[in-house]
N, CA, C, O and CB atoms as a CASP TS submission, in Angstrom:
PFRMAT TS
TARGET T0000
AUTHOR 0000-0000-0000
METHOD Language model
MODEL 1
PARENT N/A
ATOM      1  N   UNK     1      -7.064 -14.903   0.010  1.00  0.00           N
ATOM      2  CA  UNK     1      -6.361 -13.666   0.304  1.00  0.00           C
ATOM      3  C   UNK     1      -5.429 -13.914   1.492  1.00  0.00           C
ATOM      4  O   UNK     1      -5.833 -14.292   2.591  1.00  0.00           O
ATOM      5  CB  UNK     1      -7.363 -12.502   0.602  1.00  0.00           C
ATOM      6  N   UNK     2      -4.369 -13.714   1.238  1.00  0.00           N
ATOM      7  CA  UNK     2      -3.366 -13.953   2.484  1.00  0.00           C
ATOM      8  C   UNK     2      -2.325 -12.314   2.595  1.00  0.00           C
ATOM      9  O   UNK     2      -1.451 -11.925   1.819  1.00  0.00           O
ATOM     10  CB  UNK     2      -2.154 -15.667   2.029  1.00  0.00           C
ATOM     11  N   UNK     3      -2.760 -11.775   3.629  1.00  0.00           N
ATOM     12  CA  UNK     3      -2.559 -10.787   4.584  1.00  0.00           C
ATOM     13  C   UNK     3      -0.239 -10.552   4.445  1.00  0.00           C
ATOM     14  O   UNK     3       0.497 -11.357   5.016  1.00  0.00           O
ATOM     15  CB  UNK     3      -3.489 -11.660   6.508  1.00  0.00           C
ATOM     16  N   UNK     4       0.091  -9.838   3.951  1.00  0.00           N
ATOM     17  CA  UNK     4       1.768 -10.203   4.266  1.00  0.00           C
ATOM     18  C   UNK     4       2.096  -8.843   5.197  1.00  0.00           C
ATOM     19  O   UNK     4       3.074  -8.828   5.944  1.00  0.00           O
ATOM     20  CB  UNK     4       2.992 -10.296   2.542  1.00  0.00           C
ATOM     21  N   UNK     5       1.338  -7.900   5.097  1.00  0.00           N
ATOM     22  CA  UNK     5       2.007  -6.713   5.527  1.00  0.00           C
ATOM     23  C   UNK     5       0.844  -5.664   6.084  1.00  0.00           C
ATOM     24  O   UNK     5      -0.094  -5.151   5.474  1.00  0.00           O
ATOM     25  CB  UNK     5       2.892  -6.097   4.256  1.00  0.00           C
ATOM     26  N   UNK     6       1.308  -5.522   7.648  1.00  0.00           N
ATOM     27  CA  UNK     6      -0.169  -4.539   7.770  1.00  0.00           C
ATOM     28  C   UNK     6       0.508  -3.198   9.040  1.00  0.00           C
ATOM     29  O   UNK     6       0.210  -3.257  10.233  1.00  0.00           O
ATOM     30  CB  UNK     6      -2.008  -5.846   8.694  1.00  0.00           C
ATOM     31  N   UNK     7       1.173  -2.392   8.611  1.00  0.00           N
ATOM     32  CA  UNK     7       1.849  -1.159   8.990  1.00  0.00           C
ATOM     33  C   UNK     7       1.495   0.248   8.807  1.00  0.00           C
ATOM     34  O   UNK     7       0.844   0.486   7.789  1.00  0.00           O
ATOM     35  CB  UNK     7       2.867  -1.214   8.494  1.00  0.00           C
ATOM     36  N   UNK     8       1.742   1.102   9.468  1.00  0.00           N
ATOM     37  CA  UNK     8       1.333   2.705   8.901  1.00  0.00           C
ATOM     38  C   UNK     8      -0.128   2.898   8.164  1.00  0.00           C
ATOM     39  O   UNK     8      -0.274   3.577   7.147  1.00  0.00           O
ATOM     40  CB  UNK     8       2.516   3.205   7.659  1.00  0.00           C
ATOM     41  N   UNK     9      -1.092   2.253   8.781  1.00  0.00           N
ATOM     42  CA  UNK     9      -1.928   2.370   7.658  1.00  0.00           C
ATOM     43  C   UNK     9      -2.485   1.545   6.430  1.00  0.00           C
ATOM     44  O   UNK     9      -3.504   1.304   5.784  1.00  0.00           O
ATOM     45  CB  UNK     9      -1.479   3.116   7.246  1.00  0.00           C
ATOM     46  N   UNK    10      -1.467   1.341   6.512  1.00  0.00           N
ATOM     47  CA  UNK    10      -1.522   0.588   4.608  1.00  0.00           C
ATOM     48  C   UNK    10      -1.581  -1.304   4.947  1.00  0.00           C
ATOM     49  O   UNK    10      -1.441  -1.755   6.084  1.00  0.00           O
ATOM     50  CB  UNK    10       0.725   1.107   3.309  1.00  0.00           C
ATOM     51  N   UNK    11      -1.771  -2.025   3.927  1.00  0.00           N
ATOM     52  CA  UNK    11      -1.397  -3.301   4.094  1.00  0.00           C
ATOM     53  C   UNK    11      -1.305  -3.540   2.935  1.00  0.00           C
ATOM     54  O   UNK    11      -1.896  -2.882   2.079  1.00  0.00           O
ATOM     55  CB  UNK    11      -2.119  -4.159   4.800  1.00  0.00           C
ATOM     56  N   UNK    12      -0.211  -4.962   2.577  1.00  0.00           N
ATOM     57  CA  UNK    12      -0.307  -5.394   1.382  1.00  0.00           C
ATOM     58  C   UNK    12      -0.605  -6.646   1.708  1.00  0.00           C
ATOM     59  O   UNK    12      -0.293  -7.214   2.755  1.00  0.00           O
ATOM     60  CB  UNK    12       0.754  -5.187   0.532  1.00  0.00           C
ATOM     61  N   UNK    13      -1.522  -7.304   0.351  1.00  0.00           N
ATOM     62  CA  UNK    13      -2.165  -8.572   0.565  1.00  0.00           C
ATOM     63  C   UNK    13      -1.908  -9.282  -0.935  1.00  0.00           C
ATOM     64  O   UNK    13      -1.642  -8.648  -1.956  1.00  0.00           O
ATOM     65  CB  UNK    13      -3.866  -8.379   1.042  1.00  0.00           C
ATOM     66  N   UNK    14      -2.058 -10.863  -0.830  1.00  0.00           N
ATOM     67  CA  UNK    14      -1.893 -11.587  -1.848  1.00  0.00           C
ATOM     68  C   UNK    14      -3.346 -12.173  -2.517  1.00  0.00           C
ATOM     69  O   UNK    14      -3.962 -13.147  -2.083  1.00  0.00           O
ATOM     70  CB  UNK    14      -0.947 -12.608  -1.395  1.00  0.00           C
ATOM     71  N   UNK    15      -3.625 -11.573  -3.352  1.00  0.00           N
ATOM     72  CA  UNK    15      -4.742 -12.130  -3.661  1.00  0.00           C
ATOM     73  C   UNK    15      -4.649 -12.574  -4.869  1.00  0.00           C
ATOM     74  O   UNK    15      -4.221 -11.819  -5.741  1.00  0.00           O
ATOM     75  CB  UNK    15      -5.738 -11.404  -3.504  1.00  0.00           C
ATOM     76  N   UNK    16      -5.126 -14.220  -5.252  1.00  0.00           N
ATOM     77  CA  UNK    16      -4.655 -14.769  -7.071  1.00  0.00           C
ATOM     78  C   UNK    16      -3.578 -14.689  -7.093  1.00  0.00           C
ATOM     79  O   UNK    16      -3.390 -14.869  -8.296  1.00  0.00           O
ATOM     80  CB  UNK    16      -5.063 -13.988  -8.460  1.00  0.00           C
ATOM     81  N   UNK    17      -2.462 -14.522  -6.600  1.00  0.00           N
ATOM     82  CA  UNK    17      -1.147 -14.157  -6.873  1.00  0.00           C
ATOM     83  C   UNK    17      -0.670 -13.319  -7.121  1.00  0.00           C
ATOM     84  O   UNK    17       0.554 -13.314  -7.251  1.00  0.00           O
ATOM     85  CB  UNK    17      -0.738 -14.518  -7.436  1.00  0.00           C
ATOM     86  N   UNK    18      -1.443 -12.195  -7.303  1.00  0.00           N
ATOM     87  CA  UNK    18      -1.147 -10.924  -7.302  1.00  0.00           C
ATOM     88  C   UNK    18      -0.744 -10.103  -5.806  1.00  0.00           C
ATOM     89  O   UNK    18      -1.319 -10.419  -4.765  1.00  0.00           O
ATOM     90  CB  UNK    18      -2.305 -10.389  -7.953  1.00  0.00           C
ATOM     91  N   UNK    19       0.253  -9.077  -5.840  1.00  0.00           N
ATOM     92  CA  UNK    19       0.143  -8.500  -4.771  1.00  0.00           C
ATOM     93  C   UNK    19      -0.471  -7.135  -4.746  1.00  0.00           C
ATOM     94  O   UNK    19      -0.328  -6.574  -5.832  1.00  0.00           O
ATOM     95  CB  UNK    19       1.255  -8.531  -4.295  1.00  0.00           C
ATOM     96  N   UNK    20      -1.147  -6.378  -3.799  1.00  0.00           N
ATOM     97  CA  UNK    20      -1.841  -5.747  -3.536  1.00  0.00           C
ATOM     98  C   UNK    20      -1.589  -4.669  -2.836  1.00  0.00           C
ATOM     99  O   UNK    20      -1.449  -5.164  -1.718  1.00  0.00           O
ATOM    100  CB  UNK    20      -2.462  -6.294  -3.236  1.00  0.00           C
ATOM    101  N   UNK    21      -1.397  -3.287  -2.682  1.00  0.00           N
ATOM    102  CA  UNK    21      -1.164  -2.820  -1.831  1.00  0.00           C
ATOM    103  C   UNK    21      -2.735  -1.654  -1.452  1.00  0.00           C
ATOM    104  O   UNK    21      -3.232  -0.822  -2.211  1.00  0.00           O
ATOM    105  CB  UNK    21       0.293  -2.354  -2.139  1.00  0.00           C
ATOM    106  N   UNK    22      -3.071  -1.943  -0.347  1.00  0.00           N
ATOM    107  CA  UNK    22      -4.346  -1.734   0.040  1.00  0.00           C
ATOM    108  C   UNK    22      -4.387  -0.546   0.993  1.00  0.00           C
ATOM    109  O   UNK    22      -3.534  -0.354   1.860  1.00  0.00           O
ATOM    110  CB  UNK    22      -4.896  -2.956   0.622  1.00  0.00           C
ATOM    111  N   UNK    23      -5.212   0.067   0.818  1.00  0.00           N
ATOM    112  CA  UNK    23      -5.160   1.674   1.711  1.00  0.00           C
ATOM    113  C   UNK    23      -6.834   2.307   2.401  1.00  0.00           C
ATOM    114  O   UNK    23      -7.965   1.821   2.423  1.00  0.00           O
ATOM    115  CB  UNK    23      -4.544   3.136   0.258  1.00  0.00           C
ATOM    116  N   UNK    24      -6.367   3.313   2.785  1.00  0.00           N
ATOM    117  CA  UNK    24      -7.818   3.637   3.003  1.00  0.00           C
ATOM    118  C   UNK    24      -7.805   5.507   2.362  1.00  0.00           C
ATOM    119  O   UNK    24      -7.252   6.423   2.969  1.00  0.00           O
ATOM    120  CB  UNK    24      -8.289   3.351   5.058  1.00  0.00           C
ATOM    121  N   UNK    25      -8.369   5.616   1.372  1.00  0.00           N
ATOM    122  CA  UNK    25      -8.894   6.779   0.496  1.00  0.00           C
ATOM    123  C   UNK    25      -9.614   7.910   1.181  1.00  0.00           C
ATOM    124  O   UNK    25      -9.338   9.106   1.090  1.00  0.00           O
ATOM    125  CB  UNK    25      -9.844   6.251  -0.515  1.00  0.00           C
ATOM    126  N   UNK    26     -10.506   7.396   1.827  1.00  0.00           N
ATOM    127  CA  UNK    26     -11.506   8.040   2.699  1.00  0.00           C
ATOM    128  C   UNK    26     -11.172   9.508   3.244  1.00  0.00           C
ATOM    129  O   UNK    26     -10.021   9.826   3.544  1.00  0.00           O
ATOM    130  CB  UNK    26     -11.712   7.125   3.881  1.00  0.00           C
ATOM    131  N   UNK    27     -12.218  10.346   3.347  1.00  0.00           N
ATOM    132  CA  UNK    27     -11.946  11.394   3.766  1.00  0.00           C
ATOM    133  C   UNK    27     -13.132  11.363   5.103  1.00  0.00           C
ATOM    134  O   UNK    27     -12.595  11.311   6.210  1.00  0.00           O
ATOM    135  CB  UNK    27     -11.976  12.507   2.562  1.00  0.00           C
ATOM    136  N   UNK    28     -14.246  11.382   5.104  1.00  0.00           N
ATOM    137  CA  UNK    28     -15.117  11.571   6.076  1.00  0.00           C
ATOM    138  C   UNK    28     -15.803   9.529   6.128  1.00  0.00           C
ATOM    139  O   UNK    28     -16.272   8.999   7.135  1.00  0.00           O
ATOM    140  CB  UNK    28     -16.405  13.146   5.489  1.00  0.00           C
ATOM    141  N   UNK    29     -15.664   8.987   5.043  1.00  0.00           N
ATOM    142  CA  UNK    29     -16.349   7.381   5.260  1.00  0.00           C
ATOM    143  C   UNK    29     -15.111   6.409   4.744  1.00  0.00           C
ATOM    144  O   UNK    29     -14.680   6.697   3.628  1.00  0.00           O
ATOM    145  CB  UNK    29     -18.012   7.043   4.116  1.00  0.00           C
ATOM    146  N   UNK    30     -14.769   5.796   5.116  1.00  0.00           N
ATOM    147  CA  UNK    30     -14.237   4.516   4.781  1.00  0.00           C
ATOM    148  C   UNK    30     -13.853   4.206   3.580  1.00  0.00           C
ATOM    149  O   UNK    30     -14.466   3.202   3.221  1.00  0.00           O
ATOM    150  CB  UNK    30     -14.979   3.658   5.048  1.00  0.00           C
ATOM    151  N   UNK    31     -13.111   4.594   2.760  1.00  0.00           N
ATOM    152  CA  UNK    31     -13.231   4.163   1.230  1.00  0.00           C
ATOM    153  C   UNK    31     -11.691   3.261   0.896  1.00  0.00           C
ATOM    154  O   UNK    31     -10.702   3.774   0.371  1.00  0.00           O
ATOM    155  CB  UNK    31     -13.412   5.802   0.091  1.00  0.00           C
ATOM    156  N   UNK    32     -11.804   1.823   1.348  1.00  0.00           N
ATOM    157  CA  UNK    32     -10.668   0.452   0.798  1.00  0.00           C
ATOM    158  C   UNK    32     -10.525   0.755  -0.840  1.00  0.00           C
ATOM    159  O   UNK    32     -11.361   0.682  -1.741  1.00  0.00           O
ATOM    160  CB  UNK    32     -11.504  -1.530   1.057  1.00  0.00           C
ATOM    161  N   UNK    33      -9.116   1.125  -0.845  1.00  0.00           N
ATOM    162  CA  UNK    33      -8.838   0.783  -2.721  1.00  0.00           C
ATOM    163  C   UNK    33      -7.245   0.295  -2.382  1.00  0.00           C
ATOM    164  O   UNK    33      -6.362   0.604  -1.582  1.00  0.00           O
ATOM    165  CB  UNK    33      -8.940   2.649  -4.209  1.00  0.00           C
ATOM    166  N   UNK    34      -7.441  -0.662  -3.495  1.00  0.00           N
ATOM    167  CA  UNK    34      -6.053  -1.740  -3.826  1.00  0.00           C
ATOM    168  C   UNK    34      -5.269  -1.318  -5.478  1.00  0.00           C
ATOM    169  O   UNK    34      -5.726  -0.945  -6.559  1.00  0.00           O
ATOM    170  CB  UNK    34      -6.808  -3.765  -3.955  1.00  0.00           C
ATOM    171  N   UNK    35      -3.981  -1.594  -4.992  1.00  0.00           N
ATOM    172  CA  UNK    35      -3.458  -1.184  -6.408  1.00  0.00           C
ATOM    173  C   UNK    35      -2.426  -2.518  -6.377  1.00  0.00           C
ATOM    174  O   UNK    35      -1.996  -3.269  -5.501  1.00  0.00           O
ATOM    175  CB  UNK    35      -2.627   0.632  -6.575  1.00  0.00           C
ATOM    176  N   UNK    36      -2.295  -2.399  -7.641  1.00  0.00           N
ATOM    177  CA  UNK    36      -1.206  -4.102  -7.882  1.00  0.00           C
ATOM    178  C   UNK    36      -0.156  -3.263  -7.142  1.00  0.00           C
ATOM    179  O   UNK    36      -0.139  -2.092  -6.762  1.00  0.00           O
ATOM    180  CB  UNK    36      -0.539  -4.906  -9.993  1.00  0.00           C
ATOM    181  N   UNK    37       0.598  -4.148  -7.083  1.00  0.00           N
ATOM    182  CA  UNK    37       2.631  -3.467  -6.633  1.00  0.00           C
ATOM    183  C   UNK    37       3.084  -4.487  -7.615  1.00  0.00           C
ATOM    184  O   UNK    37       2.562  -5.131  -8.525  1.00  0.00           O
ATOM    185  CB  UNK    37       3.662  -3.809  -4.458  1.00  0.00           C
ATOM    186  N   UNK    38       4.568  -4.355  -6.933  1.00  0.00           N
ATOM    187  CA  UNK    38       5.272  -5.501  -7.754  1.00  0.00           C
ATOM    188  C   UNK    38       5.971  -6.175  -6.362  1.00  0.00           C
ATOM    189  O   UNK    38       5.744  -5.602  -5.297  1.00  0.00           O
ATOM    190  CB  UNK    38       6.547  -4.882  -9.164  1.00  0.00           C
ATOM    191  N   UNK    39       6.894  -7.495  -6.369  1.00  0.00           N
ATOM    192  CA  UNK    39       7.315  -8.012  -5.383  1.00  0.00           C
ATOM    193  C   UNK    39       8.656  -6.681  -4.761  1.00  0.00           C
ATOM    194  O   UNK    39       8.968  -6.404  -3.603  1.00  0.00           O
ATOM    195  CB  UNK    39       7.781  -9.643  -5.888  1.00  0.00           C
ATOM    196  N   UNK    40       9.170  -6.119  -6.055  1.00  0.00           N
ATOM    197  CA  UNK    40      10.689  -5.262  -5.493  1.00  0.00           C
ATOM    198  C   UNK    40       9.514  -3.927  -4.284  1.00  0.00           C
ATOM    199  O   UNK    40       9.845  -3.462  -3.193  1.00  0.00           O
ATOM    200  CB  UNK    40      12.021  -4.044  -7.595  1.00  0.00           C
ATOM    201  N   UNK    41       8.468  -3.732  -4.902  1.00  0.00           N
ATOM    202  CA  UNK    41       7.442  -2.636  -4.317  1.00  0.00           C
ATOM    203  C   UNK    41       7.285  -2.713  -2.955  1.00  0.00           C
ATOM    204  O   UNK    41       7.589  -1.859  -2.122  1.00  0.00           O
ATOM    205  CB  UNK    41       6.048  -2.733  -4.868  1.00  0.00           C
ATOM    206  N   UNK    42       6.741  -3.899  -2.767  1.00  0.00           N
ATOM    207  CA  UNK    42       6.861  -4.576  -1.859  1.00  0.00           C
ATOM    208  C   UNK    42       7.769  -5.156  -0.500  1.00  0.00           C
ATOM    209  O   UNK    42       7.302  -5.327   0.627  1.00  0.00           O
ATOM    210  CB  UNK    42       6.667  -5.032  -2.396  1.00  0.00           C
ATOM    211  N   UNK    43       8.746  -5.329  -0.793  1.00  0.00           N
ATOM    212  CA  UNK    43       9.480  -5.387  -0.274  1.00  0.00           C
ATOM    213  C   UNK    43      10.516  -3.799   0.073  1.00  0.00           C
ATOM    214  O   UNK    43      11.566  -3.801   0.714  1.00  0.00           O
ATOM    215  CB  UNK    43       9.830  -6.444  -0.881  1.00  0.00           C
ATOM    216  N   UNK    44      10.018  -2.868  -0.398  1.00  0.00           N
ATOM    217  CA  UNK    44      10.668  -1.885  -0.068  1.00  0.00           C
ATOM    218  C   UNK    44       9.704  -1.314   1.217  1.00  0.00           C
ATOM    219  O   UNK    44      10.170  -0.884   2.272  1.00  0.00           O
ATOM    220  CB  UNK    44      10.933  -0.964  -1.343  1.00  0.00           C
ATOM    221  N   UNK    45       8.420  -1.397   0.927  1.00  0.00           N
ATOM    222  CA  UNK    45       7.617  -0.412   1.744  1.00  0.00           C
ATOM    223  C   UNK    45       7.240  -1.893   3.029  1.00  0.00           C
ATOM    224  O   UNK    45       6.469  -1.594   3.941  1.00  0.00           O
ATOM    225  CB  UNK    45       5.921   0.528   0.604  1.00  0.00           C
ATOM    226  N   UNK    46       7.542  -2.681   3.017  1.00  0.00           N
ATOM    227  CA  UNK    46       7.775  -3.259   4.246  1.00  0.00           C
ATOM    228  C   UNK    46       9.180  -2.948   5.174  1.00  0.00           C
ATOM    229  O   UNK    46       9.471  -3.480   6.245  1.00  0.00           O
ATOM    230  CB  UNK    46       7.683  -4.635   3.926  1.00  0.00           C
ATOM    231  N   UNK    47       9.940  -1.938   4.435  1.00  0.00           N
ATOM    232  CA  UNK    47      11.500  -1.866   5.206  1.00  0.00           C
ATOM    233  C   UNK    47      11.152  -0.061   5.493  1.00  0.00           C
ATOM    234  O   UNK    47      12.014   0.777   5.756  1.00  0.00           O
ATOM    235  CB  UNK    47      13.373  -2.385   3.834  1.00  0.00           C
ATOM    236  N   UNK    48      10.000   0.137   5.383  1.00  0.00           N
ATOM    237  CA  UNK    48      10.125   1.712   5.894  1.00  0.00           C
ATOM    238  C   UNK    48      10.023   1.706   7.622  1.00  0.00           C
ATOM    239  O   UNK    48       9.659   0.699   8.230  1.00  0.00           O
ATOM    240  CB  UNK    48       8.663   2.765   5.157  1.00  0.00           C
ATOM    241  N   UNK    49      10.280   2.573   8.085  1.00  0.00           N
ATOM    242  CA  UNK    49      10.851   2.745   9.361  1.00  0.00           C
ATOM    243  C   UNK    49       9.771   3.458   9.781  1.00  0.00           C
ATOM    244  O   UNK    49       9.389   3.006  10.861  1.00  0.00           O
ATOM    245  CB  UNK    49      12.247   3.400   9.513  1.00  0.00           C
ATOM    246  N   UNK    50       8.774   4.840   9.213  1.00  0.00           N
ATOM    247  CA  UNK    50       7.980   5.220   9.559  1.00  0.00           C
ATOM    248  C   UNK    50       7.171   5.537   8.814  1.00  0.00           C
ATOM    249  O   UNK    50       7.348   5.528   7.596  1.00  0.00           O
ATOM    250  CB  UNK    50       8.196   5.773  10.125  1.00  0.00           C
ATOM    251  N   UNK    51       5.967   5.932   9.456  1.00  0.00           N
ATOM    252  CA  UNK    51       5.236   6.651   8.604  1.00  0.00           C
ATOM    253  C   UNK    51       5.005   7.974   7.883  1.00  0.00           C
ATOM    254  O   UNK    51       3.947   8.389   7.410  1.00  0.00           O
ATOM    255  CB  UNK    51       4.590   6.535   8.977  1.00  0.00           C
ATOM    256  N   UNK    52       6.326   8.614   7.894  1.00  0.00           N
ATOM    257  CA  UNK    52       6.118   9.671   7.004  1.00  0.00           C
ATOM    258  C   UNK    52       7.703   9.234   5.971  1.00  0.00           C
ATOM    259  O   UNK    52       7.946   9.693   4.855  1.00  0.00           O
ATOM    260  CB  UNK    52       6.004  11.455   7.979  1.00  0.00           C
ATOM    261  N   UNK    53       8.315   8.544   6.518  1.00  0.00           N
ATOM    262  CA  UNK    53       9.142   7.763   5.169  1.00  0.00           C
ATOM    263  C   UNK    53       7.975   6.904   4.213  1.00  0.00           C
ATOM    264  O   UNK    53       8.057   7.038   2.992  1.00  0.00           O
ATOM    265  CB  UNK    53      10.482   6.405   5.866  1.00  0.00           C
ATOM    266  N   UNK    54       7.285   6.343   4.579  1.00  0.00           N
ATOM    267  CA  UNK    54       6.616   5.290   4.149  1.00  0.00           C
ATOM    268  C   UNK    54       5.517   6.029   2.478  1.00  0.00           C
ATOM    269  O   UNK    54       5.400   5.626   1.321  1.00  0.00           O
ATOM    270  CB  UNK    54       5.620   4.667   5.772  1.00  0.00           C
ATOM    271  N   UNK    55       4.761   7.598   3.488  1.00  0.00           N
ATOM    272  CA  UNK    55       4.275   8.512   2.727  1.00  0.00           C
ATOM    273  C   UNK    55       4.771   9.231   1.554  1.00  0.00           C
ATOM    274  O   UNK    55       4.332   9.711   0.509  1.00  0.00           O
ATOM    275  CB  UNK    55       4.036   9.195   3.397  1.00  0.00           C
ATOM    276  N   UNK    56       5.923   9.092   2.207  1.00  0.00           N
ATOM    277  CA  UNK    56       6.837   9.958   0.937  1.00  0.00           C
ATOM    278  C   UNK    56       6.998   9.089  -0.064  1.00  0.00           C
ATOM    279  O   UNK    56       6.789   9.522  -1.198  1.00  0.00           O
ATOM    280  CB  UNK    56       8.417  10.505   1.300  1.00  0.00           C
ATOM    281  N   UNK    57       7.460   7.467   0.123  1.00  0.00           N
ATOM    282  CA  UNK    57       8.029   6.308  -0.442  1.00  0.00           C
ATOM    283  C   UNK    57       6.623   6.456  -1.778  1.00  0.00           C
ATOM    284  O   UNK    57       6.708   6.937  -2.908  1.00  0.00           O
ATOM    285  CB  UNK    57       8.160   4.664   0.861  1.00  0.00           C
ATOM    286  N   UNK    58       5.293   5.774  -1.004  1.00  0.00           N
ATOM    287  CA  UNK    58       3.702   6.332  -1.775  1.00  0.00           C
ATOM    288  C   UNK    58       3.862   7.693  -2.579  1.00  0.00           C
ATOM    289  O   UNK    58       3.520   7.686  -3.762  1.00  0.00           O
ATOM    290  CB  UNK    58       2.362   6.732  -0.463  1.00  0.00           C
ATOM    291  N   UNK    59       4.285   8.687  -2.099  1.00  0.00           N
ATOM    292  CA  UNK    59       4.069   9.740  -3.015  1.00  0.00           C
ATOM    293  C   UNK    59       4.823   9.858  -4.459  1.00  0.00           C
ATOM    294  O   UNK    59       4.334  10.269  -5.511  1.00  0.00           O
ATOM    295  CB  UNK    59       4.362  10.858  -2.277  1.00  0.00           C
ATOM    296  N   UNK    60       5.932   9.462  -4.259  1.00  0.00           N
ATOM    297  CA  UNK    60       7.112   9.405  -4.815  1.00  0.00           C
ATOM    298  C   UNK    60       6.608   8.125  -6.088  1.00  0.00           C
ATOM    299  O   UNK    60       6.288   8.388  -7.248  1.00  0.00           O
ATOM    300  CB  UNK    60       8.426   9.026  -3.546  1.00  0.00           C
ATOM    301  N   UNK    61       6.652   6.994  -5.573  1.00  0.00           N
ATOM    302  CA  UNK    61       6.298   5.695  -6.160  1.00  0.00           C
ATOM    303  C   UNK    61       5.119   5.622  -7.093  1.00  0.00           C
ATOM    304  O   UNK    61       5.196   5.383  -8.298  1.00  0.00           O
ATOM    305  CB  UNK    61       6.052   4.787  -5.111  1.00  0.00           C
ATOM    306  N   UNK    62       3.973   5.865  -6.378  1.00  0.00           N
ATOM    307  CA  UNK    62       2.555   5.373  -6.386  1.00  0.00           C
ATOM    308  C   UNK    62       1.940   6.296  -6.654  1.00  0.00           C
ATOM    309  O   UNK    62       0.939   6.018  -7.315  1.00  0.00           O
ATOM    310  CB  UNK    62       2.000   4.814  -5.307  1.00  0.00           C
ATOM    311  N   UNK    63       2.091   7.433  -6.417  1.00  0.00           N
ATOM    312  CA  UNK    63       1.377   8.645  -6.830  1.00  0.00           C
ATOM    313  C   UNK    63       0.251   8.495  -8.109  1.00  0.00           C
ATOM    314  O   UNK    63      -0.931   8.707  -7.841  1.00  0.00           O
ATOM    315  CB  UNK    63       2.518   9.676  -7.230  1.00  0.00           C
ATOM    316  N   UNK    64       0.568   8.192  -9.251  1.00  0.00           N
ATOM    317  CA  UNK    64      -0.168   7.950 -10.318  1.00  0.00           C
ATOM    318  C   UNK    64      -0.807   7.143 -10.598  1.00  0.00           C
ATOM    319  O   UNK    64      -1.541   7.172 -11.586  1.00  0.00           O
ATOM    320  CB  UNK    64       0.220   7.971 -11.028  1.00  0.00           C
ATOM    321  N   UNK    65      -0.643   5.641  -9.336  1.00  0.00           N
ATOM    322  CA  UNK    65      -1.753   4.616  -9.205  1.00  0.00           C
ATOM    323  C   UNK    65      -2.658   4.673  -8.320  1.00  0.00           C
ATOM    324  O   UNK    65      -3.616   3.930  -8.106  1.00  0.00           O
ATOM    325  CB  UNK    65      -1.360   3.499  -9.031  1.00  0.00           C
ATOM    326  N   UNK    66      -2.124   6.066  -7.561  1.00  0.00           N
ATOM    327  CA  UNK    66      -3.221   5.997  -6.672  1.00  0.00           C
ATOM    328  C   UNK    66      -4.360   7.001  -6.922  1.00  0.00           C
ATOM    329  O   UNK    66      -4.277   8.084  -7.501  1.00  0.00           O
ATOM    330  CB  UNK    66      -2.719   6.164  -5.345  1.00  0.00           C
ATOM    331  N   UNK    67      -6.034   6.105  -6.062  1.00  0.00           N
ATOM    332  CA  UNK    67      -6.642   6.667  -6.491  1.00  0.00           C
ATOM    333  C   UNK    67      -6.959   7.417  -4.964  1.00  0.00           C
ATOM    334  O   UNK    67      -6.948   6.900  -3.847  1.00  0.00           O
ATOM    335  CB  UNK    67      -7.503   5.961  -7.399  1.00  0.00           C
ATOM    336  N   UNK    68      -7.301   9.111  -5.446  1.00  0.00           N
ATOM    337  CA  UNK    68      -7.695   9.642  -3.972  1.00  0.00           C
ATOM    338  C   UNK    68      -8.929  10.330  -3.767  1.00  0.00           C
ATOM    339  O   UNK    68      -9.230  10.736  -2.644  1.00  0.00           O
ATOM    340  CB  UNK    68      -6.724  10.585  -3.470  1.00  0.00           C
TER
END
């Protein structure tokens, strides 16, 4: 697993060659869930500026892969 991106919360990681974008679900305990991205995915939500661009980018994007 090699670590590329760890900002706002979120990180994306390489694992198998896959990329990963990794979060935390949790409401009251800890709950790690990963969703594939793609490399263009990727490279967008490493160029967000903040974290409520970044949220919106997730809502907008990811919404339907994510699990909450």
């Amino acid at each position: 697993m090699k670590k590329i991106y760890n900002n706002f919360g979120v990180e994306i990681i390489e694992k198998e060659g896959e990329l990963l974008l990794r979060y935390d679900a949790g409401e009251i305990a800890v709950q790690i869930n990963e969703i594939p991205i793609s490399k263009k995915e990727a490279l967008e939500i490493q160029k967000m500026s903040s974290s409520q661009k970044l949220y919106e980018y997730l809502i907008r994007n990811m919404n339907d892969r994510m699990i909450l």
